[in-house]
Residue, then its C-alpha position, 0 to 999 in steps of 0.5 A: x427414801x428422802x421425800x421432802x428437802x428444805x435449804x437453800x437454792x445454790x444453782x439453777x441450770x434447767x432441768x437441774x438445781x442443786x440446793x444446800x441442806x446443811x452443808x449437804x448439796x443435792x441435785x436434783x432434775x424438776x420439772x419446768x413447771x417446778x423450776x419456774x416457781x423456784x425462788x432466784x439462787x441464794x433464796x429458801x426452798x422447799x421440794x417434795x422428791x422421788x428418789x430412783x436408784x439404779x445399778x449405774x446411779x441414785x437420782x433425785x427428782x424434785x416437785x413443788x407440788x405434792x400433786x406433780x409428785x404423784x402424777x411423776x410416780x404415776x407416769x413411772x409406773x406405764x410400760x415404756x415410760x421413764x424419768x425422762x419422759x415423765x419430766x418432760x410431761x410435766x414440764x409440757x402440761x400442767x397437772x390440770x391440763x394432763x387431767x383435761x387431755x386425759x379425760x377427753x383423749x387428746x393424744x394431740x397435746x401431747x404429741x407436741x411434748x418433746x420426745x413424745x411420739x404418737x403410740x406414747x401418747x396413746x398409751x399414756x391415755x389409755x393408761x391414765x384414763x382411769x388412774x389421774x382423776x385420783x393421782x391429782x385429788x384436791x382434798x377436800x378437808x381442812x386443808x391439801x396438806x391434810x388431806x394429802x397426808x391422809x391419802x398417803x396414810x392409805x397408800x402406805x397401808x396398803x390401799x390403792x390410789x382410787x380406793x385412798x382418793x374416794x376415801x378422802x373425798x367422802x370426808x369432811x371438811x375441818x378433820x384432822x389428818x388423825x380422825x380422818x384417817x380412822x375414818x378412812x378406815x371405817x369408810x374403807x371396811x365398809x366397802 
């Protein structure tokens, strides 16, 4: 899986960039919150992605944000919702502002999205009513970095999003990625 490309921003053609690493061009679709934060071509850049590889393609998503990233993943997982969709939700709404509709089911906002129709919006509500107050967590440790690597640590061993997100929540502020994530632990076995 290739999680995070560092180069040099080569083309911009929305949704569309492609970036240089190493001599290697990767194109890869952003969302437009991402593609408005993206330096002007021939600038340095740095992007958290999600690979999807199908039968007929391998294609590239790119995040400036670890918490856009994890909404993307989020939004895959809904029945009937696909790459496509989910980019055009995050181009429509930033995470916070998906996080408000959610919490106060406003299929409204998001029916003005392109390509988002009236029963997409209500499942995507119904969906993420409990799951994106964890997805976009702020961490509340030494730092989003650490905590996120915390939260990802969980993930990968197996725990589930609302149970890696109340973990770091519980921590506190100043841990290292390492004893938090053995705290994590301890606080998790406990429950």
């Amino acid at each position: 899986m290739i999680g995070r490309l560092s180069g040099r921003l080569i083309a911009r053609h929305p949704p569309q960039v492609v970036i240089d690493v190493q001599g290697v061009g990767y194109e890869l679709d952003v969302p437009m919150s991402t593609f408005y934060q993206l330096p002007a071509a021939g600038g340095e850049v740095t992007l958290l992605t999600h690979l999807i590889v199908r039968e007929d393609a391998h294609q590239l998503y790119g995040f400036a944000s670890e918490a856009e990233r994890r909404v993307f993943r989020q939004l895959l997982r809904i029945s009937g919702v696909g790459a496509r969709i989910a980019l055009a939700v995050l181009s429509g709404l930033s995470v916070s502002e998906l996080q408000q509709a959610v919490n106060a089911q406003e299929s409204g906002r998001l029916v003005k999205i392109p390509g988002i129709g009236k029963k997409t919006a209500e499942r995507l509500l119904l969906e993420l009513r409990d799951k994106l107050d964890v997805v976009a967590i702020s961490a509340p440790v030494a730092g989003a970095r650490e905590g996120a690597d915390i939260v990802n640590a969980l993930l990968a061993l197996g725990y589930n999003d609302r149970e890696a997100g109340w973990a770091v929540k519980q921590l506190a502020a100043g841990v290292s990625v390492n004893d938090g994530i053995r705290q994590a632990l301890k606080l998790l076995s406990k429950n």
